[in-house]
DSSP file (Angstrom, degrees, kcal/mol; ACC not computed):
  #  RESIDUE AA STRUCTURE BP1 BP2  ACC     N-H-->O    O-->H-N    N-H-->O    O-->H-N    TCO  KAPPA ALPHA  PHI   PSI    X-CA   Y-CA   Z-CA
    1    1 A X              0   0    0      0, 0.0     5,-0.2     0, 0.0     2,-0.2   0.000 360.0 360.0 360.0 117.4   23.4    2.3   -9.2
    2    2 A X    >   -     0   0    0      1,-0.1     3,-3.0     2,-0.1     4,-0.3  -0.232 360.0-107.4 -78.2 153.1   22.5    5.9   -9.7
    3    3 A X  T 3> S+     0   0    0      1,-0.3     4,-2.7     2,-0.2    -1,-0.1   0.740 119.1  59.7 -24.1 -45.2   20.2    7.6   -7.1
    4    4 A X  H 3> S+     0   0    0      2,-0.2     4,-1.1     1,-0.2    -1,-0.3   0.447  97.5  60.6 -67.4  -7.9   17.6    7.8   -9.2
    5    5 A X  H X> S+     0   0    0     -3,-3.0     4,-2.3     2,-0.2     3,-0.6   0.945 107.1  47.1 -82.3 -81.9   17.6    3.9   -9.4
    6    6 A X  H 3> S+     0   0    0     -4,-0.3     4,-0.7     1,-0.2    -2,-0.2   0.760 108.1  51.0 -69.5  -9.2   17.1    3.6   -5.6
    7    7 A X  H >< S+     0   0    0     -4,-2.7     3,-2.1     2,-0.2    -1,-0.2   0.979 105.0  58.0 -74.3 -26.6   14.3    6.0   -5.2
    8    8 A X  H XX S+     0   0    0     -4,-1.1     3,-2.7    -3,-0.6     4,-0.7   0.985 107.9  51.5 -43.2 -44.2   12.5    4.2   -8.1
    9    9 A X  H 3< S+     0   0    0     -4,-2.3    -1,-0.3     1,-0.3    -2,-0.2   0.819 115.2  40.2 -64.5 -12.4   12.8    1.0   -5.8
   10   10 A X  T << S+     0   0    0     -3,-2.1     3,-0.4    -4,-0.7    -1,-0.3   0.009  82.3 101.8-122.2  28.4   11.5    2.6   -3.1
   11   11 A X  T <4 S+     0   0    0     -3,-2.7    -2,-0.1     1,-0.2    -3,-0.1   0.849  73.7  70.3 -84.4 -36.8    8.6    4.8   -4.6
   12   12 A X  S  < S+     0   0    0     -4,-0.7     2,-0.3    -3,-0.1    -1,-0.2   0.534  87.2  90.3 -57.2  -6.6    6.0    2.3   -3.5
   13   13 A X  S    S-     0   0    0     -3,-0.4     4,-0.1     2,-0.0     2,-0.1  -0.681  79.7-120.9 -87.8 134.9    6.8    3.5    0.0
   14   14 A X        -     0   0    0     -2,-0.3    41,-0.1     2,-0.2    -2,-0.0  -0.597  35.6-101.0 -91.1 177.4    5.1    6.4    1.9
   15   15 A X  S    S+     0   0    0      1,-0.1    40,-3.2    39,-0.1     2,-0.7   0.719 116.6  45.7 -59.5 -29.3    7.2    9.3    3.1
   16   16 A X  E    S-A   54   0A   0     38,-0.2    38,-0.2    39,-0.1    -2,-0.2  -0.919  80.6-169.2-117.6 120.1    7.3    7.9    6.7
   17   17 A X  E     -A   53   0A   0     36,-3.1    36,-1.8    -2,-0.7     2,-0.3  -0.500  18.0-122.4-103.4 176.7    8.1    4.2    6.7
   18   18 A X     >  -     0   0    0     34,-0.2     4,-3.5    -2,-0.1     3,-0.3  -0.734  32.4-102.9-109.8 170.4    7.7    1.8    9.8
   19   19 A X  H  > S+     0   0    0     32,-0.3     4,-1.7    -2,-0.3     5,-0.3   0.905 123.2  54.3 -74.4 -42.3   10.6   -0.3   11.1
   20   20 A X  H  > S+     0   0    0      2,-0.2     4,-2.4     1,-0.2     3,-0.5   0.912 112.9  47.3 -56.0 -35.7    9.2   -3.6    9.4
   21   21 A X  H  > S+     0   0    0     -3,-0.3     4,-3.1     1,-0.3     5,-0.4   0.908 104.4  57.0 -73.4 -39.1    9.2   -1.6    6.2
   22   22 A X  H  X S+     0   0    0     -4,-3.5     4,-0.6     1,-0.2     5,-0.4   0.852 109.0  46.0 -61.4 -16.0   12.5   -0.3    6.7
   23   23 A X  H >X>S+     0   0    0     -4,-1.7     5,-2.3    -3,-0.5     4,-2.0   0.937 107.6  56.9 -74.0 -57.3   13.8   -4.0    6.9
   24   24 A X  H 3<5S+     0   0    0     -4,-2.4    -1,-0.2    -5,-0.3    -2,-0.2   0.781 114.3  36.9 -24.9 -46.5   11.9   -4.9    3.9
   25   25 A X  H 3<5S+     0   0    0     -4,-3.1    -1,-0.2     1,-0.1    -2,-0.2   0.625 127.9  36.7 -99.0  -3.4   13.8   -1.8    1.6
   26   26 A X  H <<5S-     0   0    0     -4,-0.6    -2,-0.2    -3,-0.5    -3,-0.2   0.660 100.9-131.8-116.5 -32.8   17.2   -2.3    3.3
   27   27 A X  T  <5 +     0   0    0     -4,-2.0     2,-0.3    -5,-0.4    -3,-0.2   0.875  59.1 146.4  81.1  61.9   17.1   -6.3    3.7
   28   28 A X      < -     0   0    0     -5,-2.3    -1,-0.2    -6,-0.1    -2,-0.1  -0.911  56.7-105.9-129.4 149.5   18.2   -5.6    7.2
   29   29 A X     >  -     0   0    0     -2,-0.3     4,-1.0     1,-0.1    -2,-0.0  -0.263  36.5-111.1 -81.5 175.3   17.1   -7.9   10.6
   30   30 A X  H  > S+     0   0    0      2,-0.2     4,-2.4     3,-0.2     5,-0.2   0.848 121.2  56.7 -83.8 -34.3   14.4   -6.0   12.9
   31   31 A X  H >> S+     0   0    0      2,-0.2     4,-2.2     3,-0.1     3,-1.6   0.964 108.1  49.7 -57.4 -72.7   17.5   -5.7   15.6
   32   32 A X  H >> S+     0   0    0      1,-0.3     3,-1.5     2,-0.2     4,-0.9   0.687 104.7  53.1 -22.8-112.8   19.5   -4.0   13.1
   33   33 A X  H 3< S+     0   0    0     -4,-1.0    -1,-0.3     1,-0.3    -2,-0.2   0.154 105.6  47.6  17.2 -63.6   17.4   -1.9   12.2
   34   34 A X  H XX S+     0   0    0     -4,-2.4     3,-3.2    -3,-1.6     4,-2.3   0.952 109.4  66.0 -48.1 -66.3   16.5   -0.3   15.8
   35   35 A X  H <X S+     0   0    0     -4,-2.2     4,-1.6    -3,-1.5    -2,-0.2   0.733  98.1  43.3 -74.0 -29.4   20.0   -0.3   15.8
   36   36 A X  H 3<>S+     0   0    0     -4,-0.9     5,-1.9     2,-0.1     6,-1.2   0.739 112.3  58.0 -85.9  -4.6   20.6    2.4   12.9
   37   37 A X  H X45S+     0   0    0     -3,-3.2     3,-1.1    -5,-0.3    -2,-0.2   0.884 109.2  40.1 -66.0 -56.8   17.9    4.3   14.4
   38   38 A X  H 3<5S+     0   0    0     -4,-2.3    -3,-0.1     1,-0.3    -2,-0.1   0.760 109.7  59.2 -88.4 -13.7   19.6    4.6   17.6
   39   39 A X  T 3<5S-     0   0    0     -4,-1.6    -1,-0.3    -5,-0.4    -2,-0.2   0.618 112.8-115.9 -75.2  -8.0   23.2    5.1   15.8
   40   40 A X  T < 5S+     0   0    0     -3,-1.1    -3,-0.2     2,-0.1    -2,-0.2   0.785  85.8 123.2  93.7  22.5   21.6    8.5   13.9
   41   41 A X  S   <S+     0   0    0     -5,-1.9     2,-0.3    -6,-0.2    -4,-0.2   0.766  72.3  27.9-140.2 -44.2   22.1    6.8   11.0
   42   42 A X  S    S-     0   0    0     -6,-1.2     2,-1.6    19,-0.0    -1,-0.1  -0.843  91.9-105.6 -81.2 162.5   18.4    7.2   10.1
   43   43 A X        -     0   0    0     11,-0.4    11,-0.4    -2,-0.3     2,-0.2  -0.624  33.3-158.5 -92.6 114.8   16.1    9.9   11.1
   44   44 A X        -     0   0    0     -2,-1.6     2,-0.3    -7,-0.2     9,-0.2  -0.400   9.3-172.1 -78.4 133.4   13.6    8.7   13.9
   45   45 A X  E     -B   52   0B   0      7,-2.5     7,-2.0    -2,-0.2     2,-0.5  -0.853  20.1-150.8-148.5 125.2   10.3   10.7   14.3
   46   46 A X  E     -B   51   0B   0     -2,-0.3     2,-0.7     5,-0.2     5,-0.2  -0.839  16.9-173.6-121.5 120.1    8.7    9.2   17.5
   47   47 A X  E >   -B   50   0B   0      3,-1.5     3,-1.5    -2,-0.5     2,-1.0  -0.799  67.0 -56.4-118.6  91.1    5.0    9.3   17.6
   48   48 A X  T 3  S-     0   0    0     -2,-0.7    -2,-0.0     1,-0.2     0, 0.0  -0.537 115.1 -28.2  58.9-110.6    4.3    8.0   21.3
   49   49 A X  T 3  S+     0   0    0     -2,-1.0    -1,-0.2    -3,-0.1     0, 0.0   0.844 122.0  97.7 -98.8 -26.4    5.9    4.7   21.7
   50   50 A X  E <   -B   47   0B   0     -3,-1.5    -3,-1.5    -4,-0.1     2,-0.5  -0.006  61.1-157.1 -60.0 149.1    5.5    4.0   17.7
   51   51 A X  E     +B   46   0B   0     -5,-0.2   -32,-0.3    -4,-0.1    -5,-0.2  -0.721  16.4 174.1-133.9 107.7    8.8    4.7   15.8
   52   52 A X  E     -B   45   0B   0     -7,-2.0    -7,-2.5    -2,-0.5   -34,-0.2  -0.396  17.6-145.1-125.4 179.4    8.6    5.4   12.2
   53   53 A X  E     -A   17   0A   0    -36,-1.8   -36,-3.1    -9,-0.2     2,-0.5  -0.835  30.9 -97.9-146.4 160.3   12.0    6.6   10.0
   54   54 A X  E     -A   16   0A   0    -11,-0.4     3,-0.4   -38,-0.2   -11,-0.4  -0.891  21.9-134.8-108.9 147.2   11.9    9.0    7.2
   55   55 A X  S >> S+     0   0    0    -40,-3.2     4,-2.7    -2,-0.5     3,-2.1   0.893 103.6  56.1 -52.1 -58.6   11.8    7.4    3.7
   56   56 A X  H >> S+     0   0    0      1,-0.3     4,-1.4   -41,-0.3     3,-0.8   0.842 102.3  51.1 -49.0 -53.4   14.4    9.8    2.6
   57   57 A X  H 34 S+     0   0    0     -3,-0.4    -1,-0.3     1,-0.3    -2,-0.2   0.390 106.8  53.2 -46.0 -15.6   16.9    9.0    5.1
   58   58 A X  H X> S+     0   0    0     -3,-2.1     4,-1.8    -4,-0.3     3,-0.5   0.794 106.1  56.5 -90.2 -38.1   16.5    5.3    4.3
   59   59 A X  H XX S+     0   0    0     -4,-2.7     4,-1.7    -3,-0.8     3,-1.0   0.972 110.8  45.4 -42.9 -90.0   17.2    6.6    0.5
   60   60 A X  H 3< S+     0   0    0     -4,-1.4    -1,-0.2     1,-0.3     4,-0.2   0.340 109.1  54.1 -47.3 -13.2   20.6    8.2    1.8
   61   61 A X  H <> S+     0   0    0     -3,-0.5     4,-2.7    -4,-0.2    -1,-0.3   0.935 115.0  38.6 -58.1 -66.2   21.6    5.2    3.8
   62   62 A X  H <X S+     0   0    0     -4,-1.8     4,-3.0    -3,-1.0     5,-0.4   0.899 113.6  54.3 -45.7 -47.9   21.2    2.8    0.7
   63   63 A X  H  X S+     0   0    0     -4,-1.7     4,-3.6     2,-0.2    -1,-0.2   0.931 108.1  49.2 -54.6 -52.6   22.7    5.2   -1.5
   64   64 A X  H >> S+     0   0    0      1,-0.2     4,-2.1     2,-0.2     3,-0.8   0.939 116.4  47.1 -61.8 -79.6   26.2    5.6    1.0
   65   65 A X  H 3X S+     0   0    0     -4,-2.7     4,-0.8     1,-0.2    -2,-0.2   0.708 110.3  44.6 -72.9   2.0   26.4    2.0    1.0
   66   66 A X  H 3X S+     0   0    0     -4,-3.0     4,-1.4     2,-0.1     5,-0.3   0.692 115.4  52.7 -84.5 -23.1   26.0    1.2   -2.6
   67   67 A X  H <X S+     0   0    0     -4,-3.6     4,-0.8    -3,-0.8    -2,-0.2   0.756 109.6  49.5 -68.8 -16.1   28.5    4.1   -3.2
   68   68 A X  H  < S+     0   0    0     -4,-2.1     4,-0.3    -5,-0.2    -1,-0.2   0.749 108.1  55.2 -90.6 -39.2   30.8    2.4   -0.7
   69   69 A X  H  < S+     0   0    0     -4,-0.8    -2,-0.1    -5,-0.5    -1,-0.1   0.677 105.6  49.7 -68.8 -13.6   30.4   -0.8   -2.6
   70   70 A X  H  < S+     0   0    0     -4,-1.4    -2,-0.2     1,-0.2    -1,-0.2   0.882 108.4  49.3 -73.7 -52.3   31.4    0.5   -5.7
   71   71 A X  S  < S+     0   0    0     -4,-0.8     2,-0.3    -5,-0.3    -1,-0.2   0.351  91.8 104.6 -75.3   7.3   34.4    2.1   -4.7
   72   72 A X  S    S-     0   0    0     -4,-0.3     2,-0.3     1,-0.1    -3,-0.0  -0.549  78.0-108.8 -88.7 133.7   35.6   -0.9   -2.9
   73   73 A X              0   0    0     -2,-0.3    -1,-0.1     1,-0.1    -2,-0.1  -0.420 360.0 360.0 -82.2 131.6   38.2   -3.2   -4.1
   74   74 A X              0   0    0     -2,-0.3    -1,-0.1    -4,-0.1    -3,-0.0   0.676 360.0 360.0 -76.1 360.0   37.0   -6.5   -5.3
């Protein structure tokens, strides 16, 4: 899928997403989730206790693991 593919899917999203949303564009459980936050794996911007991720960085997650799925031996 080329890049431009997943930002279309994810243009309905604003630049700073919330963790439910991020589950929503990655199809990932709420645990999960926290749990790529706290691996670096997305970019966290912590507004008092709330914890919101940047859109882009959810982009570059999908994008690495559909490139990983391609190249992958069936």
């Amino acid at each position: 899928m080329p890049k431009k593919s997943v930002r279309q899917m994810f243009r309905k999203y604003p630049d700073v997403v919330t963790i439910p949303q991020v589950c929503e564009m990655l199809g990932v459980s709420r645990n999960y989730a926290y749990l790529l936050v706290k691996q670096g794996k997305l970019i966290r911007l912590d507004l008092g206790r709330i914890v919101r991720v940047t859109k882009s960085s959810v982009i570059e997650l999908k994008e690495k693991s559909l490139q990983k799925s391609e190249n992958s031996p069936v």
